[in-house]
Each structure stands twice: as structure tokens, then as C-alpha cells.
C-alpha positions in Angstrom: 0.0 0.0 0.0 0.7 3.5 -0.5 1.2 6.2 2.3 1.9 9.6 3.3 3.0 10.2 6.2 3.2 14.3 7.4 4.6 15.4 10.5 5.1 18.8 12.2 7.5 18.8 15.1 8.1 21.0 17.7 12.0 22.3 17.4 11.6 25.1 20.0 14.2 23.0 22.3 17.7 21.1 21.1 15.4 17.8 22.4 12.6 18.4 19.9 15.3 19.1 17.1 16.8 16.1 17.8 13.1 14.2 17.8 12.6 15.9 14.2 16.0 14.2 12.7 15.0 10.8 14.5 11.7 11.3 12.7 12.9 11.7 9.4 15.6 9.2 9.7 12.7 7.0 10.5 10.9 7.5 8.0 13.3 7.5 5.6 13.9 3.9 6.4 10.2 3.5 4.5 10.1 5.4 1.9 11.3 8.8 0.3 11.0 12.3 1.2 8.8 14.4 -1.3 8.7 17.6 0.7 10.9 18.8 3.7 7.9 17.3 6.3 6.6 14.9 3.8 7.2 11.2 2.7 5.7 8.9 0.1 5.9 5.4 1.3 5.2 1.8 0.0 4.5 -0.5 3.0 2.6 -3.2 4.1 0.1 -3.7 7.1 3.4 -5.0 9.0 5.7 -2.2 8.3 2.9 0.1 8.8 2.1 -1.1 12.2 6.0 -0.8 12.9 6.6 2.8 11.7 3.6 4.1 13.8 5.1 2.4 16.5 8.6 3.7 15.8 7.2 7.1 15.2 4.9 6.9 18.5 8.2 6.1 20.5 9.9 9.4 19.1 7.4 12.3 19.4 6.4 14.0 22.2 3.0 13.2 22.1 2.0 16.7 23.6 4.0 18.9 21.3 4.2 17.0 18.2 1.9 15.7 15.3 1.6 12.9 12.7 -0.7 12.5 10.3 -1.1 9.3 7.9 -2.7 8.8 4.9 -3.8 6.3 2.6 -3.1 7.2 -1.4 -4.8 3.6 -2.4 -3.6 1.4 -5.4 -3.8 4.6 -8.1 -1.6 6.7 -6.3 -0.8 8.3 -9.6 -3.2 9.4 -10.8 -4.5 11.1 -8.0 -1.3 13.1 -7.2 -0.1 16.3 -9.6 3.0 17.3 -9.1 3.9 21.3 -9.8 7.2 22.9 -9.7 10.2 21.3 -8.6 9.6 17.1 -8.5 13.2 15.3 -7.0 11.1 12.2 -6.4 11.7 8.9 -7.7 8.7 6.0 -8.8 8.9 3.9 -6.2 7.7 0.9 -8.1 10.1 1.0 -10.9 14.3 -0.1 -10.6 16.5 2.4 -8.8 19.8 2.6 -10.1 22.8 4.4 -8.2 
């Protein structure tokens, strides 16, 4: 399945910047980042139920927010892209 996954994390204090690297770094570990709080990610049921968990360990759950969505099978088609795009299809080979 595809998700999104958004975030918005408090960074008033060194602890909360340090919770927004651990965030993305997390995330990263799923999928790829599509906007500087944003990430596109193909997962299944398992790995979702993991990254919430990881993701639920890291925030503070009183400053912080996540938010999740579901893009469904046709993904494409149902996101435009405008201006600048440096994401990669995430069904297709990746060559370094």
C-alpha cells in the first residue's frame, strides 16, 4: 500500500530538534521524502504497524503531530505534481 506520512515537530528546544532528525531518519527507512515534512511510502500492514510504532516512541505526544494517509492502489493518478519534482517512482528499478 501506498502512504503519506506528514509530521510537524516541535523544534523550540535542542530535544525536539533532535526528535525531528530521529523522525525523518525514520521515515526515511520506508520510503522517500517528497517535501521537507513529507514522505511517500510503499509498505505493508506489517511495516505500517512498525513505523507508527517507531514514530509513536519518538514524538512527544504533547507537542508533536503525525498524520497518515492512505493514497490507495492509483496513487498516480491522483497526485499532480507542480514545480520542482526530485522524487523517484517507487515501483520502478533504482539505479545508483
Amino acid at each position: 500500500m501506498y502512504i503519506l506520512i506528514t509530521y510537524d515537530i516541535s523544534t523550540t528546544t535542542k530535544e525536539g530538534r533532535k526528535r525531528l532528525r530521529n523522525v525523518a531518519k525514520i521515515c526515511l527507512n520506508y520510503g522517500q521524502r517528497v517535501q521537507n515534512s513529507v514522505f511517500e511510502c510503499k509498505v505493508n500492514e506489517g511495516q505500517l504497524r512498525m513505523i507508527k510504532q517507531q514514530l509513536s516512541e519518538t514524538i512527544n505526544h504533547e507537542k508533536d503531530s503525525l498524520r497518515f494517509y492512505r493514497l490507495g492502489k492509483n496513487y498516480e493518478r491522483t497526485v499532480k505534481q507542480m514545480g520542482k519534482n526530485t522524487s523517484y517512482n517507487i515501483d520502478k528499478p533504482l539505479i545508483l
